[in-house]
N, C-alpha and C positions, 0 to 999 in steps of 0.2 A: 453288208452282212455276209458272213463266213459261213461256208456249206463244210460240215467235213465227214469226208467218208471213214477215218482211220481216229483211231481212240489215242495213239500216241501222237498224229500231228495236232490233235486237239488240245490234249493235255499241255501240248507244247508250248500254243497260243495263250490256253487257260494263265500256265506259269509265267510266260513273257508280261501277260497285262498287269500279272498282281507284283511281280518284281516293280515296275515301272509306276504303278499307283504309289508302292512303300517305301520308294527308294527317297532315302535320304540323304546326309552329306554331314561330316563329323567336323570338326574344328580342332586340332590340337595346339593348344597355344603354353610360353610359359612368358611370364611378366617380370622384368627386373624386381627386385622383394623393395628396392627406394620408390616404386610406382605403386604402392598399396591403396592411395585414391583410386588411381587411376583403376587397377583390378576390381576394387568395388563395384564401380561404375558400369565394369565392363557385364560382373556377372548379374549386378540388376537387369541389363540391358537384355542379358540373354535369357532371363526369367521370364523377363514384360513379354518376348518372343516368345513364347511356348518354349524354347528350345530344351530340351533333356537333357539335366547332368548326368554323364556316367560316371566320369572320377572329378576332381576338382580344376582341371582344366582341359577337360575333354567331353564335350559338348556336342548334342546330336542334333538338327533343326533339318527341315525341307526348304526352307528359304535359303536358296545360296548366296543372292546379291547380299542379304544382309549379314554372313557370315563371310564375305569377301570382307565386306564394309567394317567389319569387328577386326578380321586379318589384319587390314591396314592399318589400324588405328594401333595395334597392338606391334606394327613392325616401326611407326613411328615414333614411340616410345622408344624402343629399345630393344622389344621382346622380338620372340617370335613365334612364328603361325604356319601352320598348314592345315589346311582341307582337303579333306579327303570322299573320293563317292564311299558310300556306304553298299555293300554286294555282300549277298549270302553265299555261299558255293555249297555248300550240306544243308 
């Protein structure tokens, strides 16, 4: 447990934990247009996950192994993928 004497190193910790609770992890991928199974498959996959569409292949989840595991899957097609941390700065 944290003593703190000062209202800014507190605030500090405050924002450190809740960054760290919400922090999640984006997926930007794009799929060859001859693999249109395959992208089906992929965004069921990301739905059954919780994961959040923001645009059509740009997907927000907290599970990162299972958006590594979608990465791969999407560079052995053909496509490609990256993940990225998600961070606020404002």
């Amino acid at each position: 447990m944290y003593v703190f004497y000062n209202r800014k190193v507190f605030m500090s910790h405050v924002r450190q934990l809740f960054l760290v609770k919400t922090m999640g992890f984006v997926i930007v991928f794009d799929i060859p247009s001859m693999e249109r199974t395959e992208r089906r498959r992929i965004t069921r996959e990301l739905n059954r996950a919780d994961a959040q569409m923001i645009q059509d292949s740009f997907w927000k989840s907290s599970d990162l192994k299972f958006l590594i595991d979608i990465g791969m899957r999407i560079r052995k097609i053909g496509g490609s993928a990256t993940i990225l941390e998600e961070r606020f700065l404002f």
